[in-house]
N, C-alpha and C positions, 0 to 999 in steps of 0.2 A: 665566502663560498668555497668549499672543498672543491679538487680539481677534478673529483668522480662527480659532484653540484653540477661545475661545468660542461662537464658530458651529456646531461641528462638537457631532455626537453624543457624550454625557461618556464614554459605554463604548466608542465607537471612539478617541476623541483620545486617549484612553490604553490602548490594543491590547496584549495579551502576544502578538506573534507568532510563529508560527512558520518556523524558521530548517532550511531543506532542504541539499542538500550543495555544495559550492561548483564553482566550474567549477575544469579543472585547472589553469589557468594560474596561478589564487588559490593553490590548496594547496602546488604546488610554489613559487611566490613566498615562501608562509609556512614552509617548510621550506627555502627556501635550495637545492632543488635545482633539475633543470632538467624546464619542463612532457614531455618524452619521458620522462623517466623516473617520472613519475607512475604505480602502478597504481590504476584506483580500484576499490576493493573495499566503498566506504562508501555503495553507495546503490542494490543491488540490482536495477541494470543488467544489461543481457545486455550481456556484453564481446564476444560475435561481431556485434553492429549489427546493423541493418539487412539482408534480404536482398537479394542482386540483383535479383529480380523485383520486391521491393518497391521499389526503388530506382527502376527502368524505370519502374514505375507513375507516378512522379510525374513525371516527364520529358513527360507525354501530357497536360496535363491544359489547360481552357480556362481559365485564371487571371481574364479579364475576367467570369465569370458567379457570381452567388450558388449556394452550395450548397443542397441541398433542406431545404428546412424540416421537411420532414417524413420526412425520411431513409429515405425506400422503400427506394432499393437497400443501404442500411448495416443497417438492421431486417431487409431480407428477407436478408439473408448471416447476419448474426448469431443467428436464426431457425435457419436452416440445421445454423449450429456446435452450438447450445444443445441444438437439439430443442424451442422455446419459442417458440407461437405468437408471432408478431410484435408484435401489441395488446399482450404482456407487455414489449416491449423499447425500453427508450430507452438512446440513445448520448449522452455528456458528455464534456466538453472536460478527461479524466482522471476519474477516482473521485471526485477532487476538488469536480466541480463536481456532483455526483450527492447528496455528504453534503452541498454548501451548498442544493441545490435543497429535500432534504430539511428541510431547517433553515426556508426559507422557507414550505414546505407545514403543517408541522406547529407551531412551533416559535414563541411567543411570547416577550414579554419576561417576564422569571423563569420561565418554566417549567422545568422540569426534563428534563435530559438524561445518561445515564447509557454511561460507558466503564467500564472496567477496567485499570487501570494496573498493568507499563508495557502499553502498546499505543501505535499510530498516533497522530501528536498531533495530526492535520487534525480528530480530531472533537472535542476539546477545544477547536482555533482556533475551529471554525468553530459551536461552539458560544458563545463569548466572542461572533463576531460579533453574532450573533443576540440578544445581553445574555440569553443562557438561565442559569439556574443548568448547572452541570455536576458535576454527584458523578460522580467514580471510586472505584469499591467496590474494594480491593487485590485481585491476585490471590493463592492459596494456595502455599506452597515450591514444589511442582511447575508452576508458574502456571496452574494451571487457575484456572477463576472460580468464587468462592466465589456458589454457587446459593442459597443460603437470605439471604446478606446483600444480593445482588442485588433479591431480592423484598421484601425487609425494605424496601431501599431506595425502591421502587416506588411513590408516590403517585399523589391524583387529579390533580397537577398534571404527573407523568412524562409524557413523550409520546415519546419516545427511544429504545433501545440500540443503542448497536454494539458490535461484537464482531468482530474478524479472526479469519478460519481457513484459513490458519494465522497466528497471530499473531505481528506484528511488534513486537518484536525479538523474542519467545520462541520461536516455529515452532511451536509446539503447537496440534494442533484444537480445535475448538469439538465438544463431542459431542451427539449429538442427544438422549438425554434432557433436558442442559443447557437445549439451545434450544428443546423445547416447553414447557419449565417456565415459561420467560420468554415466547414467545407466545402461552401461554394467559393470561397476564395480559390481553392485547387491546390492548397498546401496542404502536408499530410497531419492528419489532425489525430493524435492517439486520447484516446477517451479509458481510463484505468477503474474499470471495474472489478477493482481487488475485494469490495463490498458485495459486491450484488447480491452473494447468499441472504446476505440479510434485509437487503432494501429491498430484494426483488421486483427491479425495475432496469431495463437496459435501451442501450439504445443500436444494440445489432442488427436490428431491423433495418437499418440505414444502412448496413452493409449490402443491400439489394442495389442502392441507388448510387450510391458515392465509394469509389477505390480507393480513393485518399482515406478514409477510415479504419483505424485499428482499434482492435476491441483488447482491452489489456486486463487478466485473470489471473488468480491465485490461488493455491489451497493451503496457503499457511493460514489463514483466520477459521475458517470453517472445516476442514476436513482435518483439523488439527497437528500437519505435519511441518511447520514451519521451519525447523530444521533438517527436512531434506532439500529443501529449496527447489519449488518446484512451480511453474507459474507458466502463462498459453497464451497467446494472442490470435485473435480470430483477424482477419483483414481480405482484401481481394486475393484473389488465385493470385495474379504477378505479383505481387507484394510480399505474399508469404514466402511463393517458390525462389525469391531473390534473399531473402531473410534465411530461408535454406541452405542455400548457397554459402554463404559466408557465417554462418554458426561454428562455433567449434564440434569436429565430427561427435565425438563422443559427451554433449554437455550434458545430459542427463543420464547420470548413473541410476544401474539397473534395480539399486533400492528403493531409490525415489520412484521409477516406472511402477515398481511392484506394488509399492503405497497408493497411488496415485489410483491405479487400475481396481485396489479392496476397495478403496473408499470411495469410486463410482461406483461399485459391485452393492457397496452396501453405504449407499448413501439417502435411503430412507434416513438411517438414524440420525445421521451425522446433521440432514436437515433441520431433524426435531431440536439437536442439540444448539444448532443455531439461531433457530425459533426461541427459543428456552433464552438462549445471552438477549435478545432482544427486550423479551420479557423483564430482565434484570434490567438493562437499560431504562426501564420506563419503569423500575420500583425506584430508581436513582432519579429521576424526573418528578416523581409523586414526591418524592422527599422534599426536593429542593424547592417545589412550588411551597412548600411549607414553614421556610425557614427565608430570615433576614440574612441579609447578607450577602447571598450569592444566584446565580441565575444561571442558564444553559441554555445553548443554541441550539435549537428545533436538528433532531439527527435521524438519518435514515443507515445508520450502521451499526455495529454494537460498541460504540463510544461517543460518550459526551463532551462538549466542550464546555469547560465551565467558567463563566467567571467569577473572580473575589474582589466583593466592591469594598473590603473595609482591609483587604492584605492585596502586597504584590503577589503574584503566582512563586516566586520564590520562597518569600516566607510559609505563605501556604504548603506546599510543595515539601518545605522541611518539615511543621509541623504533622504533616502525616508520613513520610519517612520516620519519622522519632517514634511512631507506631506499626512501623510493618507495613505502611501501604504507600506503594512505589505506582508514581504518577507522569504523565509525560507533558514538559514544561521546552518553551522554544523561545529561539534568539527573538524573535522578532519582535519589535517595540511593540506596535499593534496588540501584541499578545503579552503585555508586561502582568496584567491580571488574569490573566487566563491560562488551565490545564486542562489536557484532555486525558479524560479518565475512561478507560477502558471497561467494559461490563464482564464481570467475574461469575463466576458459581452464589448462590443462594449465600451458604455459608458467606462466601466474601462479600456481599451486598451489606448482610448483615454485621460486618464488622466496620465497612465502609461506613454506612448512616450512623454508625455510634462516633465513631471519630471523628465525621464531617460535622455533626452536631455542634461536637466544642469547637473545630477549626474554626468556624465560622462566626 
């Protein structure tokens, strides 16, 4: 250990991070093809971008001024979308930064923080940051989350849960008896509805009854700006106004705002467009109901989880990198056969099913 190692916090200098999906230029480098012919289907992108009017939006903007700190115009639009008094809405620099705000509010050292694996791995990161203990209670064959060993798990020291719905990589909901089982405990329970566009199913409504409730939201999958990073959590008045409080003043640059604000302006389309990935989702379904070899778990987002009953998820995983389509493949033994394949544009369905063909 260097003597600047020594300096540093012992549970940061030595970090498990996590490792998101790579730009194309990388993938196609590691596959020896060329970055055009990349598809990436490993990270639950919208493949139609950005829209025009979203695009125009940024073109107008004063780049020499601070953004608002207090995000009037971004709350009062997002207010609009939800149906969610304003007081209840803070905006973050992606999901991202809404599970570390969270971490900061609640979340000391060793306490306890609670996922279910597999799921998203930011709350596991960002759980390590914080030096919190983190239990992941396994999910059930069907990956539902096993509720009684959840509670089992639950101490005076718990302050935690997340839970995606629909969950990533599974696609499966979160049900609402599940989730008042767990916030009637009185821990704060975040539920990450980075999906919903597409399952169109939530469980905000619970925000009437339970404070301990955060609602966690994105527009990198369906409003196709994922690289401005830009993500909202809905939760009770004190919750959010304390989440205020301790944000970074300026986290939402005023690009992002401008984006965020077209694409509620003009978020007919953007719906349609996410209706549409769905639709791919389930021509990827019809396929695989047709073919030996591999099978997918029932999903309410626009990616499948697939298994390979005659390849690891590794070998698989390369054999279609060797043809251009980039898949997303996880540590977790549990998932040594399985990839989750993201749903693409028409065209990419279509080059998908010829290539899953032979993989299989």
């Amino acid at each position: 250990m260097s003597q600047l190692e020594k300096l540093m916090r012992p549970h940061m200098a030595k970090i498990a991070t996590y490792h998101g999906a790579d730009p194309s230029a990388e993938l196609a480098r590691e596959a020896g093809i060329k970055p055009e012919d990349v598809i990436r289907l490993n990270a639950n992108e919208n493949p139609y971008g950005a829209d025009d009017k979203v695009s125009e939006a940024l073109t107008k903007l004063d780049l020499h001024l601070y953004p608002d700190t207090q995000q009037r115009n971004l709350r009062a639009g997002l207010s609009e979308y939800t149906g969610q008094p304003v007081e209840r809405i803070i905006a973050g620099a992606g999901g991202d930064e809404i599970i570390d705000l969270l971490m900061r509010l609640f979340v000391e050292r060793g306490q306890k923080v609670i996922d279910c694996e597999p799921t998203f791995g930011m709350y596991g990161f960002s759980a390590r940051l914080a030096d919190a203990e983190i239990t992941s209670v396994p999910r059930n064959e069907t990956w539902d989350i096993d509720t009684s060993a959840m509670l089992e798990a639950i101490d005076d020291q718990t302050r935690i849960v997340f839970l995606a719905s629909p969950n990533n990589p599974t696609g499966n909901l979160l049900t609402e008896p599940d989730a008042r089982a767990l916030l009637e405990t009185g821990i704060v329970v975040c539920v990450d509805e980075t999906y919903y566009e597409f399952a169109q199913t939530s469980l905000s409504h619970l925000l009437e009854e339970y404070e301990n409730l955060v609602i966690l939201r994105s527009f990198s999958k369906w409003a196709g700006i994922a690289g401005l990073r830009v993500g909202y959590a809905i939760g009770s008045e004190i919750l959010i106004g304390h989440l205020m409080d301790i944000k970074q003043p300026y986290n939402i640059n005023i690009a992002g705002e401008a984006a965020v604000l077209a694409a509620l302006k003009h978020r007919d389309k953007l719906l349609k467009r996410a209706a549409s990935l769905v639709e791919q989702r389930i021509r990827i379904e019809e396929l695989i109901d047709g073919l030996d070899g591999i099978s997918y778990y029932p999903s309410k987002g626009n990616f499948l989880l697939c298994r390979f009953e005659r390849r690891t998820a590794e070998e698989a995983y390369v054999r279609l990198a060797k043809h251009g389509i980039f898949v997303r493949r996880f540590p977790q033994s549990v998932l040594d056969h399985s990839l989750r394949i993201s749903a693409g544009t028409s065209e990419q369905t279509d080059r998908l099913i010829d290539v899953l063909r032979s993989v299989v």
